[in-house]
C-alpha positions in Angstrom: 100.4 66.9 83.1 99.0 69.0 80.3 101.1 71.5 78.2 99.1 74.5 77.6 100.8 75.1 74.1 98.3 77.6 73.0 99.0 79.7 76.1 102.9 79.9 75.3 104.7 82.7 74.6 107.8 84.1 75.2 108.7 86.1 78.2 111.1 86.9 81.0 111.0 83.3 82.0 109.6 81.2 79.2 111.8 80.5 75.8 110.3 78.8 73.1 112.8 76.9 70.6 112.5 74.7 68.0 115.5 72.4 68.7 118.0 71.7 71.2 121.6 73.9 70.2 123.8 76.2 72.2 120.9 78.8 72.4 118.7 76.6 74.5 122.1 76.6 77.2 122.1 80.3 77.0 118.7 81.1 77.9 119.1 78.7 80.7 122.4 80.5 81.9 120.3 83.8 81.4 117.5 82.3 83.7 119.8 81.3 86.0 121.3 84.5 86.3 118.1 86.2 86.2 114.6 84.5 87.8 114.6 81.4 86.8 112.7 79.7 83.6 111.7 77.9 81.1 112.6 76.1 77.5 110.2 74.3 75.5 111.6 72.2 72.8 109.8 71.7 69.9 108.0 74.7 70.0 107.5 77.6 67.6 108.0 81.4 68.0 104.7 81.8 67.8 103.5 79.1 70.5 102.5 76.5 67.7 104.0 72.6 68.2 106.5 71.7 66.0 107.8 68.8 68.2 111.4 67.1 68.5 112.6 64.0 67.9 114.0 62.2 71.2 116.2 59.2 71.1 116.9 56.4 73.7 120.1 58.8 75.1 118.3 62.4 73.6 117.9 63.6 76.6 121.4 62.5 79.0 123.2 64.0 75.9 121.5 67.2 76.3 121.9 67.4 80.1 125.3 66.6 79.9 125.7 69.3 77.2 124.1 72.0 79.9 126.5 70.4 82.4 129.9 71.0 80.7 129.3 74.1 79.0 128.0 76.2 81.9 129.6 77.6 85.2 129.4 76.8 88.0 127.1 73.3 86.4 123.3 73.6 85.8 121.3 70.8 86.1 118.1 71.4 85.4 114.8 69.3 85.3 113.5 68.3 82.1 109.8 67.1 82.1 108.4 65.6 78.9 105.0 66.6 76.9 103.3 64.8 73.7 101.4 67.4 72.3 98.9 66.5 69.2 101.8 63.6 68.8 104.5 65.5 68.9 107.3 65.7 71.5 107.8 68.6 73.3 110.6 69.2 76.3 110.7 71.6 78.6 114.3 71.9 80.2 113.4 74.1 83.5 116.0 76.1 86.0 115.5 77.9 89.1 117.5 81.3 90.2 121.0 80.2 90.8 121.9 80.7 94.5 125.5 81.4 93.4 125.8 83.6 90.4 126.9 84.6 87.9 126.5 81.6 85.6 128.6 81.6 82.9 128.2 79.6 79.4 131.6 78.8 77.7 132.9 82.2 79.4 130.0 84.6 78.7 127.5 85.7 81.2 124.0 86.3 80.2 120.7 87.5 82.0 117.6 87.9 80.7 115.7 90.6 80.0 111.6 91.0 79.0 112.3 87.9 76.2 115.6 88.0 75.6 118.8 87.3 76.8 121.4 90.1 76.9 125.3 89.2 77.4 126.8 90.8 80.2 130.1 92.6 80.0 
């Protein structure tokens, strides 16, 4: 499959991120909380391909990451894209059926493009 990169932008259920950190898990705990969505790795604010660099364990390290530090655990599916060379991951997560998710705590949801913590 074909990433669209030039058609990315951010929205209610599309985050765009340049590397992998704790922000990446909270827009997923916001999409879970919310509608669902998107992160794409390696990818600019302003849709243009950066790209990641992915080891032999990259990825495992990073689902295990999303598995510990959220609540109840999301495990979400990860598909990867090589855009003009570049790696690009998108880390996808459906609507949780039992919410809210929390990360380390905090409970986020998302909102237009961007995730608000609930109090």
């Amino acid at each position: 499959m074909k990433l669209q990169a030039s058609h990315l932008q951010e929205n209610e259920t599309t985050e765009l991120k340049t590397s992998f950190g704790d922000e990446v898990v909270i827009s997923l705990t916001a999409f879970a909380n919310t509608r669902g969505g998107a992160v794409y790795i390696g990818v600019k604010d302003n849709g243009s391909i950066q790209g990641v660099e992915l080891g032999k364990e990259t990825i495992q390290k990073w689902l295990n990451e999303i598995k510990v530090k959220t609540q109840p655990s999301i495990i979400p599916a990860v598909e990867i894209f090589n855009e003009e060379n570049k790696n690009v991951v998108c880390i996808r997560v459906n609507e949780f059926p039992v919410k809210p998710v929390s990360f380390k705590g905090r409970y986020y949801k998302r909102i237009n493009n961007s995730n608000h913590q609930l109090s």
